[in-house]
Legacy VTK file of the C-alpha trace (Angstrom):
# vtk DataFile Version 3.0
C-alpha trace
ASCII
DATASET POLYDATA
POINTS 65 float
3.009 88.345 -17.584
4.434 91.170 -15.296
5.450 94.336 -16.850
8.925 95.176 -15.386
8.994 98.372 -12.979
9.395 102.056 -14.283
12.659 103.301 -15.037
12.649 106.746 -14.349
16.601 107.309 -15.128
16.147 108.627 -18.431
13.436 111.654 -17.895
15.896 112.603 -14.464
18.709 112.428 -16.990
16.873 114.301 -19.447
15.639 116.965 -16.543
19.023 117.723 -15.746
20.316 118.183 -18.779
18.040 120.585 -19.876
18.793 122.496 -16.324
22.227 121.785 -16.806
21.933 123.488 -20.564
19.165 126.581 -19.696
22.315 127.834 -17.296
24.578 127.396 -20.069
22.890 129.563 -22.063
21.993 132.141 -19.607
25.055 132.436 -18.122
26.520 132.763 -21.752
24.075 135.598 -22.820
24.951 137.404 -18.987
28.839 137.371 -20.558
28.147 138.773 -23.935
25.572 141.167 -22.404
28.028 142.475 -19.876
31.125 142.332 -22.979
29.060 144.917 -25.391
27.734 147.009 -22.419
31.915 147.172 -21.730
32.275 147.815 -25.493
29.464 150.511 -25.685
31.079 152.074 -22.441
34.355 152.121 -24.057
32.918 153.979 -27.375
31.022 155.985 -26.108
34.263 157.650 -23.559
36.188 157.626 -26.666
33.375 159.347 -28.623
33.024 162.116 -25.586
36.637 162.749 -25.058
37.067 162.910 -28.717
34.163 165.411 -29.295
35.408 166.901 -25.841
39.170 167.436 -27.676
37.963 168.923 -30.708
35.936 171.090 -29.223
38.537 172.554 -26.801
40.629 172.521 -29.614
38.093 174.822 -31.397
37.631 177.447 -28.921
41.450 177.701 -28.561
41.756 178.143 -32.198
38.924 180.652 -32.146
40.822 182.573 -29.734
44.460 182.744 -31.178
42.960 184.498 -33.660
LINES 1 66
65 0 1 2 3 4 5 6 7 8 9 10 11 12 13 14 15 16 17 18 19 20 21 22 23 24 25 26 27 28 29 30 31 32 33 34 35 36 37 38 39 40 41 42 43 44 45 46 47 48 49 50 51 52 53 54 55 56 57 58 59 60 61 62 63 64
């Protein structure tokens, strides 16, 4: 008896898939990376120009006075 040839669809399909999903997932974690760097950017302005505010807000109070 003659064992039939090698298939080698299945570990090429396989291959590719986990390419296919290793991309997926990096390119997901690149998006959510660059969303809370956006977020932190965005708090961290509003922080400033809120401490910024009060501050002025302060001084001009101090001098009224």
């Amino acid at each position: 008896m003659q064992e039939a040839p090698r298939s080698y669809t299945g570990p090429i399909v396989l291959t590719l898939v986990v390419v296919t999903g290793s991309i997926a997932v990096l390119l997901v974690i690149a998006f959510v990376t660059q969303v809370v760097a956006g977020a932190a950017v965005a708090v961290l302005s509003a922080t400033s120009g809120l401490t910024y505010t009060i501050n002025r807000a302060a001084k001009h109070k101090g001098r009224s006075m």
